[in-house]
C-alpha positions in Angstrom: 119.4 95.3 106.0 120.8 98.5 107.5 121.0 98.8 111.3 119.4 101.0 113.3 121.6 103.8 114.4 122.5 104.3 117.8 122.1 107.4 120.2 124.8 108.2 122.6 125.1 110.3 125.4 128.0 112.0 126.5 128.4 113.5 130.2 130.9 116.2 130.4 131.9 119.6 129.3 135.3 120.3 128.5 137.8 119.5 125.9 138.2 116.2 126.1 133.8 115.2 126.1 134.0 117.8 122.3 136.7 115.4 121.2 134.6 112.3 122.2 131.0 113.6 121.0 133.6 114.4 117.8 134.6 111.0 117.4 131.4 109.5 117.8 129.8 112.1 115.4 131.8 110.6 112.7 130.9 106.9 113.2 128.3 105.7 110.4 126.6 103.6 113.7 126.0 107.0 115.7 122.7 108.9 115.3 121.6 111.2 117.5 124.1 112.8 120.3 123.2 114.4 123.6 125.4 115.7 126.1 125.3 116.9 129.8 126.0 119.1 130.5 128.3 119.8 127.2 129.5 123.7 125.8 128.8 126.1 123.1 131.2 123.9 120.6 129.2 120.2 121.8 126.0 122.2 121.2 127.3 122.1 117.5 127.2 118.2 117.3 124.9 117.2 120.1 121.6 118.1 122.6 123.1 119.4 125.2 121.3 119.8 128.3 123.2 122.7 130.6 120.6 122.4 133.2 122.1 119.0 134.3 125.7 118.8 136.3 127.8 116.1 135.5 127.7 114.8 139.1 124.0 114.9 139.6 123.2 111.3 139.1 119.9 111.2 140.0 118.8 113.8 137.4 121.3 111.4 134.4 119.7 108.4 135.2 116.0 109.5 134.9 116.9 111.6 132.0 118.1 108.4 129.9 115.5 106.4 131.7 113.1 109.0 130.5 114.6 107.6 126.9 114.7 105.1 125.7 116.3 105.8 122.5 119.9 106.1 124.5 121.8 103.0 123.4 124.7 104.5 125.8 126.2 106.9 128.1 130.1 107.5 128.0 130.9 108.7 131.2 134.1 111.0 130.6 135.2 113.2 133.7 136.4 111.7 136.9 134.2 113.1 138.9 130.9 111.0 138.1 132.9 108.3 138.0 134.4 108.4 141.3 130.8 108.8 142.7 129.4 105.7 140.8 127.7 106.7 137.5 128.5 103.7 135.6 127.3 101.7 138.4 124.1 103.8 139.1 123.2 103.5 135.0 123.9 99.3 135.3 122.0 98.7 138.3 118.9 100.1 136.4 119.3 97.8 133.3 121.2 100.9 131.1 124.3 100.5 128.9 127.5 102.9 130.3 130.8 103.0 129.3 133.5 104.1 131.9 134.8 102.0 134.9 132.9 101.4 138.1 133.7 103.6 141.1 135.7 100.5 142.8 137.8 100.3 139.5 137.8 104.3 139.3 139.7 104.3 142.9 142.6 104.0 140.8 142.3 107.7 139.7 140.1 108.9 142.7 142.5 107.8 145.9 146.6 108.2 144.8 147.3 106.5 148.7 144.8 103.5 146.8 146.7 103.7 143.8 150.6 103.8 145.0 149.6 100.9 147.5 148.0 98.9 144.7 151.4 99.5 143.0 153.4 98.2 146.0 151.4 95.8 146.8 151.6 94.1 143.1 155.3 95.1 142.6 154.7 97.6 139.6 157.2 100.4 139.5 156.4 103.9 141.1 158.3 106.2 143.2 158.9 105.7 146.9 156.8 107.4 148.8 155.3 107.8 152.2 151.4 108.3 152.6 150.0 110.8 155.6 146.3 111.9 157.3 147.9 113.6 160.0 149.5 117.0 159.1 152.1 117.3 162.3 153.2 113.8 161.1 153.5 114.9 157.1 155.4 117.9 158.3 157.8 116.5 160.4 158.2 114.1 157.8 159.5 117.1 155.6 161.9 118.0 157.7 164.7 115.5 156.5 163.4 114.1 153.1 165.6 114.7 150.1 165.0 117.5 147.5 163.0 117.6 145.6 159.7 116.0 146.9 156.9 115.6 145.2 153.6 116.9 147.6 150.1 114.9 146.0 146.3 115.9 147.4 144.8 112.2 147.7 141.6 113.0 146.0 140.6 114.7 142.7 141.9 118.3 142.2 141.3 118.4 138.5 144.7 117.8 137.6 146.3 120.5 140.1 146.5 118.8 143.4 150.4 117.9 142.4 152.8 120.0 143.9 156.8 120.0 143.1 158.8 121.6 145.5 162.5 122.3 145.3 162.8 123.5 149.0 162.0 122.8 152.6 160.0 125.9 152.9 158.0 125.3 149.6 157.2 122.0 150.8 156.2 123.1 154.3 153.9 126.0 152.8 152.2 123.4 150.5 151.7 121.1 152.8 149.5 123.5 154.8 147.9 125.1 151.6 146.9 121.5 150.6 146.0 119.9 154.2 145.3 122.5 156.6 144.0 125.4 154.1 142.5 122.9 151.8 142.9 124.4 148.6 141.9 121.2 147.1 138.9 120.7 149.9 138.1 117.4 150.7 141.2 116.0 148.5 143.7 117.0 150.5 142.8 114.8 153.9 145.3 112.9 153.1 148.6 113.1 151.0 151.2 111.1 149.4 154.9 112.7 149.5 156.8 110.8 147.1 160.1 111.0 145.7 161.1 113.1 142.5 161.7 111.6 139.3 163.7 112.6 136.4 164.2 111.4 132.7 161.3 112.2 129.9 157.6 111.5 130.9 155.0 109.8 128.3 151.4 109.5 128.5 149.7 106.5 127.3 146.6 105.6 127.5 144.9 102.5 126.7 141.2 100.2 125.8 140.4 98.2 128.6 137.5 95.5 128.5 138.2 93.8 132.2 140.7 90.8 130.4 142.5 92.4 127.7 143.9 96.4 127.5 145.4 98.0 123.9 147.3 100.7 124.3 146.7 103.9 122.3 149.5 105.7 120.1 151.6 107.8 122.8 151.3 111.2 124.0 153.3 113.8 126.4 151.2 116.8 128.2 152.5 119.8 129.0 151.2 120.6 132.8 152.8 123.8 134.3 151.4 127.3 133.4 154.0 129.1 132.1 156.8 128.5 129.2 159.8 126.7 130.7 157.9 124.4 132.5 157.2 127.2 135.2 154.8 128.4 137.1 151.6 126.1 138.6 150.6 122.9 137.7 147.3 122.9 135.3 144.7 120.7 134.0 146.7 120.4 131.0 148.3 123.5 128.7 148.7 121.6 125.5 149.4 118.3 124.7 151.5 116.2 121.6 151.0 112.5 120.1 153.3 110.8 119.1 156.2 110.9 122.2 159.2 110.7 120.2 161.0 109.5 122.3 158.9 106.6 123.6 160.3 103.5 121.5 158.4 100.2 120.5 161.0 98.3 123.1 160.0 100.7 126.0 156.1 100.6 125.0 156.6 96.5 124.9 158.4 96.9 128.4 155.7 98.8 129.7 152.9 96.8 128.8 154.5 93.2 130.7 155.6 95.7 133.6 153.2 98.3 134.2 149.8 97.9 131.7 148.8 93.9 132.6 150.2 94.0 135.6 147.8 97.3 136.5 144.8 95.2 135.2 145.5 92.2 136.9 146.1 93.8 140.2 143.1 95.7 139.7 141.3 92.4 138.5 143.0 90.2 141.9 141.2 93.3 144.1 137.7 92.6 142.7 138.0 95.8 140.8 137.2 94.8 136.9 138.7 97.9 134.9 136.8 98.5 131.7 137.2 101.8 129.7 139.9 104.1 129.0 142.9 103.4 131.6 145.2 106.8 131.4 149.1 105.6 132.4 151.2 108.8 133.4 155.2 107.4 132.7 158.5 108.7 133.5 161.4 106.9 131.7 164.9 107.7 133.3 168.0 108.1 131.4 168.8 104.0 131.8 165.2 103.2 130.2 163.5 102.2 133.5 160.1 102.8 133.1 158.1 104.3 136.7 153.9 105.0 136.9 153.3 108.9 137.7 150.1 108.7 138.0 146.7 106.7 136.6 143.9 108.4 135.2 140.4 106.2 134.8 139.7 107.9 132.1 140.9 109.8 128.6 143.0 112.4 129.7 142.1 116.4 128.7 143.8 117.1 126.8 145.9 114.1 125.3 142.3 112.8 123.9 142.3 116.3 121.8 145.4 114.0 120.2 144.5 110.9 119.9 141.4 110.5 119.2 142.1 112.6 116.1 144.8 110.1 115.1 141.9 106.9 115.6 141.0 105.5 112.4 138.4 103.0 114.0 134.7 103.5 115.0 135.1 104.9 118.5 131.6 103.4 118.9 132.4 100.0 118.1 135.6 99.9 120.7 133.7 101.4 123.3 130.9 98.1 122.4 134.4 96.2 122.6 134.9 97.7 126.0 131.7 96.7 127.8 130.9 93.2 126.0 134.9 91.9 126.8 135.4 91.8 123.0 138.8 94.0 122.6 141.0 91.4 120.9 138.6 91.3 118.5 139.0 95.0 117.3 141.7 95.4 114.5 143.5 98.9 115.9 144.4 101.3 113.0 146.2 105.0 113.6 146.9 107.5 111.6 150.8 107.8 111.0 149.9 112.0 111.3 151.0 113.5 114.4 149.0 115.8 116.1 149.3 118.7 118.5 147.0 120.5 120.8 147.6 123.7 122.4 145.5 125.1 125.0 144.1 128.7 125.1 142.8 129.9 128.7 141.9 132.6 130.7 144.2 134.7 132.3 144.8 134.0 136.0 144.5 129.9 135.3 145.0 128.0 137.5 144.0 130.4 139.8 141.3 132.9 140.2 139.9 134.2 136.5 137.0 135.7 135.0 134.3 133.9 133.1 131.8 135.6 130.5 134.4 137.2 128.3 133.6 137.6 124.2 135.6 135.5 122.2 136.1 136.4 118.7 136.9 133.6 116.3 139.1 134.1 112.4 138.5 132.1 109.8 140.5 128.8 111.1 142.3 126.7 108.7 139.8 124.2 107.6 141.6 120.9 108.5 142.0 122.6 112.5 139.7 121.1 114.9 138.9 123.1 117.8 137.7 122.0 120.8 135.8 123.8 123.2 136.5 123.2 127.0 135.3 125.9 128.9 132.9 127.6 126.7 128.9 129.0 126.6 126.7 130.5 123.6 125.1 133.6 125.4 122.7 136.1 123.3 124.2 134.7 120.6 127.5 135.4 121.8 130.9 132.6 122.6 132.0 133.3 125.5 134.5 132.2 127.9 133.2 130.0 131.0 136.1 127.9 132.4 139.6 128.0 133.1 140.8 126.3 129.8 139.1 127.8 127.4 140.0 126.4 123.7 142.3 123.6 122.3 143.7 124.4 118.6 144.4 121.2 117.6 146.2 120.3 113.9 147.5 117.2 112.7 150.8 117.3 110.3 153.1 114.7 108.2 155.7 115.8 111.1 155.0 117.1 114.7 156.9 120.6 113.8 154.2 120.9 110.9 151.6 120.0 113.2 152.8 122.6 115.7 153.7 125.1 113.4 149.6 125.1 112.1 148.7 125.0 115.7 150.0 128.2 116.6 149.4 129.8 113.2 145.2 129.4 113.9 145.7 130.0 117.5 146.8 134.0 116.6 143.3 134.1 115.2 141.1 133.7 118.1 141.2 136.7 120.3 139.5 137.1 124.6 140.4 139.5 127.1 143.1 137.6 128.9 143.7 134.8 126.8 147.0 133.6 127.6 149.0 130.1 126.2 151.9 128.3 126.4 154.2 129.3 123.5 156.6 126.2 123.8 153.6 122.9 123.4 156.1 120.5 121.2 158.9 122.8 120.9 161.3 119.2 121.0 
């Protein structure tokens, strides 16, 4: 007997929620896909309903109230988390994937998350945490260079600043705590010392007892080539990290990825989802936590969820019903690279509503939309980050190489990307 296929929704809108509604699309247990709010490239593979904001959660629970035909809703961005989705949709009987908002405190507070990391002994940089900016700026007066300036709360990826002098630091400081630039997020701050050596993104399958780590991935943050100019959301993104070794992922799972779960576990905070793990690995191997995500990164899942060879449905089942161990993991041995077009100005001002034309893309490219709309009958631009051209290759310099080869073919008025996503 066959089994009824399931229907999923998916909130979110950007690059990460097309790779996810992507994933699912291709499991033989999905049916029918709805997303909210979603974009013009979701639209392609699910309901989307653009009349819904990801953070309304009133209007998300009576819509999949209202159906009864939703088996689940992945909750993807932090947002919704932070404010509770998962725990809104449980409380009223409904099947969510995603963490709870006292689990997502991980991601949504960075003063929560280093003293959760002090407080359990897992390795981070020093740093001192501040609500009062006289105090923060006096602080800055003798620290060493260069400091590392964080906005406590969400900034969608940008409320990180890295300054190499006094006066940078002092200016941000104010941008961040006194002109808010990040709102709300930056009430308080953590100033933290700078780490060198290569970073590594991992993220990993949580089900509340047991996490699996996915295949590894670096992102490429700053605006500009050279590493320069703001920090982003993301500008393009590689799996696998070369240099990341089975004896350092080994290391970091018995010193950073248990002990993160167990902490969170001994807090009465049950993690289960995606747990994001931001590393920095110094020249002597020492492995330090940059930051924790409580969800698939955007846009490292534009890489690895192209490289999963399981049914993303079943895991996420795995997820909720504390059944991970019981999933036989299988990656592709491809690599994969992702490279982010987006709209000139990012992360900054920019203009939305701008045509985009599309070439004929090679056929084994995936692109996916993150700040897109269907208009008239028209794509057009609506968000900072605009397209990921993603391509998978026997070898990351073919991969990369096919990237930017399709990437020439989509043309907007501004469009701008890094030219140097993988360039190892």
């Amino acid at each position: 007997m066959v089994s009824k296929l399931k229907n999923i929704l998916v909130i979110g809108s950007g690059g990460r929620e097309h790779a996810i509604v992507y994933k699912l699309s291709k499991s033989k247990r999905v049916g029918k896909l709805y997303a909210i709010p979603g974009n013009a490239g979701i639209s392609a593979l699910a309901e989307c309903h653009s009349h819904i904001a990801a953070t309304e959660l009133d209007k998300i629970v009576a819509f999949v109230q209202a159906r009864p035909d939703i088996y689940m809703t992945v909750v993807a961005p932090d947002d919704p988390l932070a404010l509770g989705l998962v725990d809104r949709l449980n409380a009223a009987g409904l099947r969510a994937f995603g963490p709870t908002a006292a689990a997502a405190e991980i991601e949504a507070s960075k003063v929560f998350s280093k003293n959760l990391m002090k407080k359990y002994g897992i390795p981070t940089a020093a740093y001192e945490t501040f609500s009062s900016f006289k105090e923060a700026d006096a602080y800055l007066n003798n620290c060493p260079l260069p400091i590392v300036i964080k906005a406590d709360g969400l900034a969608l990826g940008k409320g990180v600043l890295i300054c190499t002098t006094r006066d940078e630091a002092k200016k941000g400081l104010q941008e961040i705590m006194l002109t808010q630039t990040f709102g709300k997020a930056g009430a308080r701050v953590v100033i933290e010392e700078f780490l060198t050596g290569f970073e590594v993104t991992v993220l990993a399958f949580c089900d509340g007892k047991s996490i699996v780590p996915m295949v590894s991935s670096q992102d490429h943050k700053r605006a500009l080539d050279g590493d320069k100019g703001l920090n982003t959301g993301g500008m393009g993104t590689f799996s696998p990290q070369t240099l990341y070794t089975p004896d350092m992922a080994q290391k970091a799972l018995e010193t950073v990825f248990m002990p993160t779960l167990n902490a969170l576990n001994s807090e009465g905070r049950s993690f289960k989802g995606v747990l994001y793990f931001g590393l920095m690995i110094d020249e002597t191997g020492r492995i330090k936590v940059l930051e924790y995500n409580a969800r698939f990164g955007d846009p490292e899942a534009q890489v690895i969820l192209p490289r999963l060879q399981n049914d993303l449905l079943e895991v996420f089942d795995a997820c909720i019903d504390g059944t991970l161990q019981k999933i036989n993991f299988s990656w592709s041995e491809d690599a994969c690279v992702c490279v982010v077009a987006a709209s000139g100005g990012y992360p900054l001002a920019y203009q939305k509503g701008k045509e985009i034309t599309l070439g004929r893309l090679d056929e084994d490219v995936l692109l996916f939309h993150a700040g897109t709309v269907l208009q008239d009958g028209k794509l057009l631009t609506n968000g900072g980050r605009v397209l990921g051209v993603t391509a998978m290759g026997k070898t990351l310099q073919a991969a990369r190489q096919t990237a930017y080869r399709n990437l020439e073919k989509i043309h907007f008025d501004g469009m701008f990307y890094r030219k140097d996503i993988c360039k190892l």
